[in-house]
C-alpha positions as CSV (number, residue, x, y, z in Angstrom):
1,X,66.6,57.3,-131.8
2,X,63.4,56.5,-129.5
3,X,63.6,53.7,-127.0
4,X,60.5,51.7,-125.9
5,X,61.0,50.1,-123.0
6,X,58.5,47.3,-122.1
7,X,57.8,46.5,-118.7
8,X,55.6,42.7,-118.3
9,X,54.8,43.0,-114.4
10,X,52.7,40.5,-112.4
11,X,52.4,40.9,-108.5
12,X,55.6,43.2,-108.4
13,X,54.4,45.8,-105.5
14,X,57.6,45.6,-103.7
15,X,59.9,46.5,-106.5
16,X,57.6,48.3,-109.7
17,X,57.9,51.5,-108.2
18,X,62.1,51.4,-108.0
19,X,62.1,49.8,-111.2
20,X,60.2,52.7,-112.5
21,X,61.8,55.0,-111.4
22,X,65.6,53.8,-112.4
23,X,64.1,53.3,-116.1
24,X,63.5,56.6,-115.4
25,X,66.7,57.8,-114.5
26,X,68.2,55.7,-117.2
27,X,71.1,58.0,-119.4
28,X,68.7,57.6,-122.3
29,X,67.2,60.6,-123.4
30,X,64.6,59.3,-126.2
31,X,62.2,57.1,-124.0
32,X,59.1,55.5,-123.8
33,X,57.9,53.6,-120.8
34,X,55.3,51.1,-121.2
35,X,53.9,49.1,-118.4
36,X,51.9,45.6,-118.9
37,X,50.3,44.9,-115.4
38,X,49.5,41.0,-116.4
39,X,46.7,40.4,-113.8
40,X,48.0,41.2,-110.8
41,X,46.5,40.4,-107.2
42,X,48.7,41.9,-104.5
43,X,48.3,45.4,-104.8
44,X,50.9,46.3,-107.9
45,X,47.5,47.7,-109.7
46,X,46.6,50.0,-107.2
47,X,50.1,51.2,-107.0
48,X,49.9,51.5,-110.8
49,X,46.8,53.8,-110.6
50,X,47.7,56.1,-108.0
51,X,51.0,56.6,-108.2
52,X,53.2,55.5,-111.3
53,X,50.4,56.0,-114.3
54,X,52.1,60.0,-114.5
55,X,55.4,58.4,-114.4
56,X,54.6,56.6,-117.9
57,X,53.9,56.7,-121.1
58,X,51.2,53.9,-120.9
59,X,49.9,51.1,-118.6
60,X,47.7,48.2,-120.0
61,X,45.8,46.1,-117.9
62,X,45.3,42.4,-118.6
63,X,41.7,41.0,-117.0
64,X,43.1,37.8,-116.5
65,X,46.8,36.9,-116.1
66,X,47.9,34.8,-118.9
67,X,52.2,34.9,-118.6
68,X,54.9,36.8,-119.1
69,X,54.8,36.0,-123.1
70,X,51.5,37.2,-123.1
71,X,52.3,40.5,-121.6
72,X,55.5,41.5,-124.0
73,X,52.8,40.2,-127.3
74,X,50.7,43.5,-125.7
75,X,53.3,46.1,-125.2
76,X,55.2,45.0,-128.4
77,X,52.2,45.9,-130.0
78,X,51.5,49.7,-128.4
79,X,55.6,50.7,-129.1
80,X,56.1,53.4,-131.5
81,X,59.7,53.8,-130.6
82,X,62.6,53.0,-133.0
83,X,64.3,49.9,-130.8
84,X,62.5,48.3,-128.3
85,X,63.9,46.2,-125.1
86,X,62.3,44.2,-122.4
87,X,62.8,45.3,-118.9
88,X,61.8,43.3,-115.9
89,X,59.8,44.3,-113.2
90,X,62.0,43.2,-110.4
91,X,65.5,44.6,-109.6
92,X,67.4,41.5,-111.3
93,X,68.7,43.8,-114.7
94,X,69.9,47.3,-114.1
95,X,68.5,50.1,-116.5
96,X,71.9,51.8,-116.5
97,X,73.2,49.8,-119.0
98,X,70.7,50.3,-121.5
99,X,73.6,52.4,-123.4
100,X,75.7,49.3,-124.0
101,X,72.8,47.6,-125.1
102,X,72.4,49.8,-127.5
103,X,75.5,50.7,-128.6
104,X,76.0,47.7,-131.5
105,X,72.4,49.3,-132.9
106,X,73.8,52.8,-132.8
107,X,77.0,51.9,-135.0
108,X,74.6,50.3,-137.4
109,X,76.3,46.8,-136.8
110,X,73.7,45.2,-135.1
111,X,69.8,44.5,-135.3
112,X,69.3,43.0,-132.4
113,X,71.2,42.8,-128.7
114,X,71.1,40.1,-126.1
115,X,72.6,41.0,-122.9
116,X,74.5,37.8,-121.2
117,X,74.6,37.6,-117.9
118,X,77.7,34.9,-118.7
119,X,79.6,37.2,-121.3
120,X,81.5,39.5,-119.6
121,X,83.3,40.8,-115.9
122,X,80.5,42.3,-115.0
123,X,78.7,42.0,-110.8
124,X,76.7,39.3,-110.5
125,X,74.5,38.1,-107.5
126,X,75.9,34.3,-106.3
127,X,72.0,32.5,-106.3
128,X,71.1,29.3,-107.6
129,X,73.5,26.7,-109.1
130,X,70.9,24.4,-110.8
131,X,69.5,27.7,-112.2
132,X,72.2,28.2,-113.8
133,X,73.0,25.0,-115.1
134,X,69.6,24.7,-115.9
135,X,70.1,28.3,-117.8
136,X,73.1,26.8,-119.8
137,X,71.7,23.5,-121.1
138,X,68.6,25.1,-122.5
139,X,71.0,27.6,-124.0
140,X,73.0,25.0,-125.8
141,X,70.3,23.1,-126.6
142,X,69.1,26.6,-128.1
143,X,72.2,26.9,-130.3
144,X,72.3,23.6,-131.5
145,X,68.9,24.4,-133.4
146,X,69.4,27.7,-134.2
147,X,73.1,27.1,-135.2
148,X,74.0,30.6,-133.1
149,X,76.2,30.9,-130.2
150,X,74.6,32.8,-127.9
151,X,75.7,32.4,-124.1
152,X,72.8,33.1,-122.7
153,X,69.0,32.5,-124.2
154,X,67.1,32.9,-121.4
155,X,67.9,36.7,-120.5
156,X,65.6,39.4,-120.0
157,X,67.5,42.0,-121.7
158,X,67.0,41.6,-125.4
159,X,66.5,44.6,-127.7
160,X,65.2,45.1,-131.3
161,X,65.0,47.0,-134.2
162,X,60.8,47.7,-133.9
163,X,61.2,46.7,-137.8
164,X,62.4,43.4,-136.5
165,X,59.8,42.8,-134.2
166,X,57.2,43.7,-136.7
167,X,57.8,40.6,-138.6
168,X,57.7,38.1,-135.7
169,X,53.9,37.1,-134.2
170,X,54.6,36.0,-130.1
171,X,52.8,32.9,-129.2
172,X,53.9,31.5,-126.2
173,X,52.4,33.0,-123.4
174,X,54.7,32.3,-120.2
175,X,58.5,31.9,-120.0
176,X,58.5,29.5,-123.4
177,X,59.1,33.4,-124.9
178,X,62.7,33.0,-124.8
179,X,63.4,30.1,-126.9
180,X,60.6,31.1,-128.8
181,X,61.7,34.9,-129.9
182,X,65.0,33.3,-130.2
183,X,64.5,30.8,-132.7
184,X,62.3,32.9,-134.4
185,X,65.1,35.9,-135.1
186,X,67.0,33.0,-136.0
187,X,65.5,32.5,-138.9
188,X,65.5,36.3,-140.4
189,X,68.5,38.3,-142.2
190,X,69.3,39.8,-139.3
191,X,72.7,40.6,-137.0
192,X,72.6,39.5,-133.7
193,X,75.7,40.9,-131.1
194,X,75.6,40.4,-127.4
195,X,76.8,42.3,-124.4
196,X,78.0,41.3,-121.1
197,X,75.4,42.8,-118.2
198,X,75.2,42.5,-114.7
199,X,72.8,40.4,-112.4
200,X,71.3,40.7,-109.7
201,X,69.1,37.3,-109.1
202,X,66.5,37.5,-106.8
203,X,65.1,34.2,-104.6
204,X,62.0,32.4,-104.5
205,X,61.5,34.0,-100.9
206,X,62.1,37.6,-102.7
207,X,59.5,37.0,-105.3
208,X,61.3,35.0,-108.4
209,X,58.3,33.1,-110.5
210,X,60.6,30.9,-113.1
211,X,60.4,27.0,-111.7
212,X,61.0,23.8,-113.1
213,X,57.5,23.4,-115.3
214,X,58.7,26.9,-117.1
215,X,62.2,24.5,-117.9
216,X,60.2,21.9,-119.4
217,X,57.9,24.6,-121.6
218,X,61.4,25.7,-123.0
219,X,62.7,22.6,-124.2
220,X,58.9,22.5,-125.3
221,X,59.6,25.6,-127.5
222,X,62.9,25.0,-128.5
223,X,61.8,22.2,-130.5
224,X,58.5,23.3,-131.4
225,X,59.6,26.8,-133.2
226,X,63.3,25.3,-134.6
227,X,61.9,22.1,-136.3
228,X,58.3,22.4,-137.1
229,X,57.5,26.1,-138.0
């Protein structure tokens, strides 16, 4: 079974090369690593070019930065593995336990994986409290339209059957992809299982993006793709 790992980075020069280079190292031995630079300003292209375009399978490079939603709609589209996850660019999910993820798909009881960072005993960075309570109503809010019981929505670490993907077009183009891709496998025959991951949650000072407009775009979305499409 191949693995496509899709990488959405924007202004990531402190931490794309680490990141790279656990996926890398990940105990997966079917892998494709696919990098969507979305724009960025601070050097993470140059890096990109020089150094970590052998490291990969592909880089694509967005002319103007248009969100994080915007990037996974591009390297969703250039996978030709068999399941396909999403992988931050910061140091926040480790690669390591893409086995676990995958484990449900690998028993054939599971089409897609959402890794909880509140299911679980596993380490976890002490950060932000509103963050998290922030985290949990949208979550809630997510299940009551979607009628699943998810504990956490907003994670990075989701992984698909590529058939799965295929029938689901992205629109939202920033952080609204979470409720969005959420609702939206909602509503297909499909079994969803989730695994308890760790988390390590950067700060604003380390380079975090999410803020309180991206909160607003999800409850946005959450009503947008539950009750009118």
């Amino acid at each position: 079974m191949k693995l496509s790992i899709v990488i959405p980075c924007y202004n990531e020069v402190k931490t794309i090369r680490n990141i790279v280079d656990r996926v890398r190292a990940a105990p997966v031995t079917d892998k494709e690593i696919i990098i969507v630079d979305d724009c960025s300003r601070d050097g993470t292209r140059d890096l990109l070019r020089a150094e970590i375009a052998p490291l990969v399978d592909k880089i694509i490079y967005h002319e103007i930065n248009q969100g994080k939603g915007a990037a996974l709609r591009t390297g969703f589209a250039a996978t030709t593995g068999d399941v396909v996850i999403v992988q931050d660019a910061d140091l926040e999910y480790d690669p390591n336990e893409y086995p676990k993820l995958l484990q449900p798909i690998i028993d054939g009881k599971a089409d897609v994986v959402f890794g909880s960072r509140f299911a679980g005993g596993e380490a976890h960075r002490v950060v932000y409290f509103w963050h998290m309570v922030g985290n949990k109503a949208l979550t809630l809010l997510s299940n009551m339209m979607t009628n699943l019981n998810v504990t956490d929505m907003e994670t990075c670490y989701k992984v698909f059957k590529r058939e799965v993907l295929r029938k689901i077009t992205v629109e939202e183009n920033r952080f609204g992809f979470e409720p969005e891709i959420t609702a939206k496998v909602s509503k297909l025959d499909v079994v969803i299982y989730e695994v308890g991951i760790s988390y390590y949650g950067r700060t604003y000072k380390e380079g975090k993006k999410i803020g309180w407009r991206d909160g607003f775009r999800a409850l946005y979305a959450i009503m947008k793709y539950n009750l009118f499409r």
